[in-house]
C-alpha positions as CSV (number, residue, x, y, z in Angstrom):
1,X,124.6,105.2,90.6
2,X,123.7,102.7,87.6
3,X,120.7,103.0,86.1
4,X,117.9,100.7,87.5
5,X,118.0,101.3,91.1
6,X,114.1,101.9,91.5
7,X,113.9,100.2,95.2
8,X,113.5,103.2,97.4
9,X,110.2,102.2,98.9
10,X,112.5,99.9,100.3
11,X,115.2,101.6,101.3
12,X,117.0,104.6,100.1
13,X,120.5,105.6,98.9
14,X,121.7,108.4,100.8
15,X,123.6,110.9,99.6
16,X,127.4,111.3,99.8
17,X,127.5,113.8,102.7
18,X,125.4,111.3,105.1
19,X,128.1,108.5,103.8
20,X,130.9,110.6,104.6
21,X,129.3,111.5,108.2
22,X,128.5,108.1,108.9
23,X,131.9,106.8,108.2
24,X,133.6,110.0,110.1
25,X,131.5,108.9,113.4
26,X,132.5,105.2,112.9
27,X,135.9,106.2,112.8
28,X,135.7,108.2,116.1
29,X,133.7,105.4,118.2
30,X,136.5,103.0,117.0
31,X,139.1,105.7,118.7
32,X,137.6,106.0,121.5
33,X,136.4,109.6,120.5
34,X,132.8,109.4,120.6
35,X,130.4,111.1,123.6
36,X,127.1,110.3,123.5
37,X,125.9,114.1,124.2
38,X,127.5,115.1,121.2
39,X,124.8,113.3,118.9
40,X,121.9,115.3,120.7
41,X,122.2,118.0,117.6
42,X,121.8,115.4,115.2
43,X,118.7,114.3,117.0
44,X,117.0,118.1,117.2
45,X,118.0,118.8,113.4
46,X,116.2,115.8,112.3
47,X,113.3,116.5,114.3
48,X,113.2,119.7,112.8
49,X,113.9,118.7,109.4
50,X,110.9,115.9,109.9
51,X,108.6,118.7,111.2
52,X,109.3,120.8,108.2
53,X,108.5,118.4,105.7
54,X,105.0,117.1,107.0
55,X,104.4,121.1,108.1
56,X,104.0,121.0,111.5
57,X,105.4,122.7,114.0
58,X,109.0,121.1,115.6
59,X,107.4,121.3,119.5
60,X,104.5,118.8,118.4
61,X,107.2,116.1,116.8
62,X,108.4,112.9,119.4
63,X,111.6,111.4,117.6
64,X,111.3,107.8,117.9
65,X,113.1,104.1,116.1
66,X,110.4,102.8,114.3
67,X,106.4,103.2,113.0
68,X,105.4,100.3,114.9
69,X,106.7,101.4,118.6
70,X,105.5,105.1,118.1
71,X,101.7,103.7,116.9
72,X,101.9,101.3,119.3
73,X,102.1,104.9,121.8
74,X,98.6,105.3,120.2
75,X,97.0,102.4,120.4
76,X,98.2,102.4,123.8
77,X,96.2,105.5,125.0
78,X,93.5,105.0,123.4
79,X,90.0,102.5,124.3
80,X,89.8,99.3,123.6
81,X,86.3,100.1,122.4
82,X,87.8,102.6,119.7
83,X,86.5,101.6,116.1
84,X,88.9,101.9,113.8
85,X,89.1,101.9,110.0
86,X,92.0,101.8,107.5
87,X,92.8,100.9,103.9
88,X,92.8,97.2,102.9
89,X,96.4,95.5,102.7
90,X,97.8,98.7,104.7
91,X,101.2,98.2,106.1
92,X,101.1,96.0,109.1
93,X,102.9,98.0,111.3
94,X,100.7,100.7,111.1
95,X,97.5,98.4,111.8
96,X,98.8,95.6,113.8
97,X,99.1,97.9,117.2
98,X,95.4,98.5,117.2
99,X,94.9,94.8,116.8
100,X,97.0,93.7,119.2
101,X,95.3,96.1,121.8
102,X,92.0,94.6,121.2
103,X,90.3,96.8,119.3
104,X,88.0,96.5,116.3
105,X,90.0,97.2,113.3
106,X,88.4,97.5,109.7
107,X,89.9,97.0,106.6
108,X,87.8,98.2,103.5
109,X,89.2,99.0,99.8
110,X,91.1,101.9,99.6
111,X,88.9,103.7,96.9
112,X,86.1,103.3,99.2
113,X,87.8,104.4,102.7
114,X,86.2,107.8,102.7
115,X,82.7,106.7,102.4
116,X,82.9,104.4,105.7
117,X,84.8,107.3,108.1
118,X,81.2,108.2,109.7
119,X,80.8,104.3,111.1
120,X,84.2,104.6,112.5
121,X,86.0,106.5,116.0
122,X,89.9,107.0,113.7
123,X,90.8,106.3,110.2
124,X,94.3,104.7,109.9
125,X,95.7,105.0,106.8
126,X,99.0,105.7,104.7
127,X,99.4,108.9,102.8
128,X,100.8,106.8,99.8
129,X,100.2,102.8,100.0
130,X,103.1,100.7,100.6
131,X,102.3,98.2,98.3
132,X,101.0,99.6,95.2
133,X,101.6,103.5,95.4
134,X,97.8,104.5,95.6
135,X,97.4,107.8,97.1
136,X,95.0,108.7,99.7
137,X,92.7,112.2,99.1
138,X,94.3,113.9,102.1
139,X,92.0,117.0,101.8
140,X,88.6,114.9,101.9
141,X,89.7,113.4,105.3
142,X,90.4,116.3,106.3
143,X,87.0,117.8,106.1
144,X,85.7,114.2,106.7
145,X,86.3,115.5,110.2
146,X,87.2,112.4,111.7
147,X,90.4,111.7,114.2
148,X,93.3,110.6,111.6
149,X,96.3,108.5,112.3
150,X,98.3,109.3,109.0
151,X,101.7,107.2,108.2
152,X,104.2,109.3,105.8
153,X,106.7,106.9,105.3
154,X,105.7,106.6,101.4
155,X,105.0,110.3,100.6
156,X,107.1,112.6,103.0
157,X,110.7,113.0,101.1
158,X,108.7,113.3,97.5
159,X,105.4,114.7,98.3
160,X,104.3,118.2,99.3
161,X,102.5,117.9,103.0
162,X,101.1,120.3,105.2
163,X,99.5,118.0,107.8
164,X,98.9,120.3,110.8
165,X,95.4,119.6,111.0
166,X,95.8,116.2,111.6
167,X,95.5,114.0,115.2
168,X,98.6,111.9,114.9
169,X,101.4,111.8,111.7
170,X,103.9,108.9,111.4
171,X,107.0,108.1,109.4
172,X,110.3,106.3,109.4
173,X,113.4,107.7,107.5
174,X,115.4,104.9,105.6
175,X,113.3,105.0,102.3
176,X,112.6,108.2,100.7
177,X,114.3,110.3,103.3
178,X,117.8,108.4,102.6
179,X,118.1,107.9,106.4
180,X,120.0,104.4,108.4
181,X,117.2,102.8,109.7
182,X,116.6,103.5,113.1
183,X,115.0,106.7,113.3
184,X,111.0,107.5,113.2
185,X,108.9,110.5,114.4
186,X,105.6,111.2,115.6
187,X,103.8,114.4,115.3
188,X,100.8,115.0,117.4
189,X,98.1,117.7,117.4
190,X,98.2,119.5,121.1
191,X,94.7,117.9,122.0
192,X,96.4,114.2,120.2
193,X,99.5,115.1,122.2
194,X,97.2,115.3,125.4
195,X,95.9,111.5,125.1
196,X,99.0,110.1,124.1
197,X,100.4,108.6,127.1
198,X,104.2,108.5,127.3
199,X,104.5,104.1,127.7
200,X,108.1,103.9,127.1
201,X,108.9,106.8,129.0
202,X,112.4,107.4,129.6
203,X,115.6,109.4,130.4
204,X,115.3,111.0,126.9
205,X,111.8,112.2,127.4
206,X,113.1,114.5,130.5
207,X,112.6,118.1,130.0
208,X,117.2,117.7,130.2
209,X,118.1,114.8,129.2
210,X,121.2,114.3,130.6
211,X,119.6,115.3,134.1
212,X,116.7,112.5,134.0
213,X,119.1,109.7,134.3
214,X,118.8,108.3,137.9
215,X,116.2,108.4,140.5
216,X,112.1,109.6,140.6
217,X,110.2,111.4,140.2
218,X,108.9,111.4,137.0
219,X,109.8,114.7,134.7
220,X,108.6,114.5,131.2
221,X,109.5,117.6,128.6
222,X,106.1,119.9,128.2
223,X,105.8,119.0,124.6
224,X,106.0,116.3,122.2
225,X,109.6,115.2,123.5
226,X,107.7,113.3,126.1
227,X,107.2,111.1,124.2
228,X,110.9,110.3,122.6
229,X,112.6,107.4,122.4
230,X,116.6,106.6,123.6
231,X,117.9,107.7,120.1
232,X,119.6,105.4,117.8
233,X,122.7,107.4,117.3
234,X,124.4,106.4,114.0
235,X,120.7,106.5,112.6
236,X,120.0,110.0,113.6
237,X,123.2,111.4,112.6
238,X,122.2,110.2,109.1
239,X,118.6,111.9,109.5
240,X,120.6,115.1,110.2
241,X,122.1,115.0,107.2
242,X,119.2,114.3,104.7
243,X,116.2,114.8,106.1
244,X,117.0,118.7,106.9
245,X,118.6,119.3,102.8
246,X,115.0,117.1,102.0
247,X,113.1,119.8,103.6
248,X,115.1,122.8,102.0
249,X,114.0,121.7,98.6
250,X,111.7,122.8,96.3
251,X,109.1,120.3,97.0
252,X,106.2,120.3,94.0
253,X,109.5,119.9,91.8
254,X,110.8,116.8,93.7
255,X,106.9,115.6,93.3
256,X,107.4,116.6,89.5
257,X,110.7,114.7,88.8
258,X,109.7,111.4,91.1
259,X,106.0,110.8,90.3
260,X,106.6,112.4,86.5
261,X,109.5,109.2,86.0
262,X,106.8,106.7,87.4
263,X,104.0,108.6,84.8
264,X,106.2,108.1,82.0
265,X,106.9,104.5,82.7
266,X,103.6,103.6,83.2
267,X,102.1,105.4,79.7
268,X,104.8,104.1,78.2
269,X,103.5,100.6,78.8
270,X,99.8,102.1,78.0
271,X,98.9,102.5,81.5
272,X,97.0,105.0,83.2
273,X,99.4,107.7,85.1
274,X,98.5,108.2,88.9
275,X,100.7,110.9,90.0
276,X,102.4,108.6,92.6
277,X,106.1,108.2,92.6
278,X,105.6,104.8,93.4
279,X,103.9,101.9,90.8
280,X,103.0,98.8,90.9
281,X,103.1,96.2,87.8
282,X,101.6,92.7,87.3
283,X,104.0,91.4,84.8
284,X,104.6,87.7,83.6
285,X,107.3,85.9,85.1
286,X,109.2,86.2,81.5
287,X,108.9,89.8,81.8
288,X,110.0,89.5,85.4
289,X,112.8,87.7,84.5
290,X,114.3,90.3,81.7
291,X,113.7,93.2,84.4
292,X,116.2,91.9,86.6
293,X,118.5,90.5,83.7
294,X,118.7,94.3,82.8
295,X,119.5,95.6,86.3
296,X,116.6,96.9,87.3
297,X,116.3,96.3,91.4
298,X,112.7,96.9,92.6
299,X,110.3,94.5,94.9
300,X,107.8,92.3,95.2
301,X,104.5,93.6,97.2
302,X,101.3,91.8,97.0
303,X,102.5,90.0,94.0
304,X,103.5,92.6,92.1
305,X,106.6,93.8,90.7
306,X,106.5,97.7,92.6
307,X,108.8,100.2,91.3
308,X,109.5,103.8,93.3
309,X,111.4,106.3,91.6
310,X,113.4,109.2,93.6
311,X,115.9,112.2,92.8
312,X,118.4,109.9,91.8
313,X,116.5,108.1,89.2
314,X,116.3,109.4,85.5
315,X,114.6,108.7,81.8
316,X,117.2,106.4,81.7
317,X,116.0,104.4,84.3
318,X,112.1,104.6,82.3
319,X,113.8,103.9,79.1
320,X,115.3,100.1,80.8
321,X,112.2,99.4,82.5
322,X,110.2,99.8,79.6
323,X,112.8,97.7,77.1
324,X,112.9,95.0,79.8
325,X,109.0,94.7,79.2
326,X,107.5,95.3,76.2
């Protein structure tokens, strides 16, 4: 890959073995060959790939399409009188469910989101902020002792986790874990997993599949597969792939390489580092302007440039952003 590909936040480059597999199944639906029981492995290995990265055991993970739909499974079984707090600017589709349910939702800075948790019936809040990389202090909300809904989707792929303690963990694949979109999981604590009610429940969620097709009663799997959604096939497939060789790698040195490129970057241009693997800069529109002459392919979030740097990203990549803006 050229350098200057620092856009992963949005969406990731997979690797060429989830290329490869994508194109091989392609080929066999155009033949005819495909069978739609045959992509059930792809679905279990990402689950279990999922559960090993966030460090949760594979029986408490629901495989789902999207953040939204599975915290929209929350906000669904939960009181409309529930008070609940999250970050200011968090990611919509972790915040909008809640607000479309009815309930009280508020938004205070991010620095100051541990100090309010006592006022409040669940904190809401990404591990690593969409928008600007900030990074919430996982340990202190989890002696805060309040019910957590955490969203991944920034951290897990880069970031050590071990999130077993918490109510309800959320995360989509096609950024950091190189995934199609498509696929999304759902971890839930065994007294989280008890209130969750099963909203979209479906042939999928049977304890067999491919014997809850036709006719009632309901029959739901024991654990978090309850809670699954239909599977978006080509997209899982992908997950199986990447998200499995994710969790089989030395983890504190992924967080090393990704969130040491974005350090470097940011003390080169006499910035504070933040440990995050994703930063955010407010540059002129001049400087703006050069960045993308260069080749450098990042976003705009909250009207700042936001960079994200991953395993395929080098000094190289620091050296152009850093010439593009000085």
């Amino acid at each position: 890959m050229p350098a200057g590909y620092l856009n992963t936040a949005s969406i990731g480059v997979p690797p060429a073995a989830a290329g490869d597999a994508l194109a091989a199944a392609l080929d066999r639906w155009r033949r005819g060959a495909a069978r739609p029981p045959d992509f059930d492995v792809h679905v279990a290995a990402a689950r279990a790939g999922w559960a090993r990265l966030v460090g949760v055991d594979v029986a408490r993970v629901a495989s789902g399409a999207s953040v939204s739909q599975l915290v929209g499974l929350v906000a669904g079984s939960l009181p409309v009188t529930t008070r609940v707090l999250c970050a200011g600017n968090e990611f919509t589709s972790v915040t909008f469910p809640f607000v479309a349910r009815g309930m009280a939702v508020t938004e205070v800075p991010h620095a100051d989101l541990l100090s309010h948790v006592d006022d409040h019936d669940l904190v809401v809040v990404s591990v690593v902020q969409s928008a600007d990389g900030a990074m919430v202090d996982v340990e202190a909300l989890r002696t805060a002792g309040k019910p957590v809904l955490l969203d991944v989707t920034q951290a897990a792929g880069w970031l050590p986790l071990r999130l077993d303690w918490a109510d309800w963990v959320v995360g989509t694949g096609y950024k950091w874990l190189l995934t199609p979109r498509g696929a999304a999981w759902l971890a839930a604590s065994p007294a989280a997993l008890e209130r969750t009610v099963p909203q979209a429940a479906n042939w999928y969620a049977a304890p067999d599949p491919w014997e809850g097709i036709y006719g009632l009663p309901l029959r739901l799997a024991d654990d978090a597969r309850r809670l699954d959604l239909s599977p978006v096939w080509f997209a899982q497939l992908g997950a199986a792939v990447t998200v499995p060789w994710l969790a089989g790698l030395d983890l504190e040195a992924v967080r090393d390489h990704c969130a040491g490129l974005a350090d470097a970057t940011l003390t080169a241009l006499g910035r504070e580092p933040r440990g995050s693997a994703v930063i955010s800069l407010d540059l002129t529109v001049e400087q703006a302007e050069r960045l993308t002459a260069a080749g450098v392919v990042g976003a705009i979030r909250a009207g700042r440039t936001r960079l994200s740097f991953h395993l395929y990203n080098t000094m190289d990549d620091v050296d152009l952003v850093v010439a593009s803006t000085e």
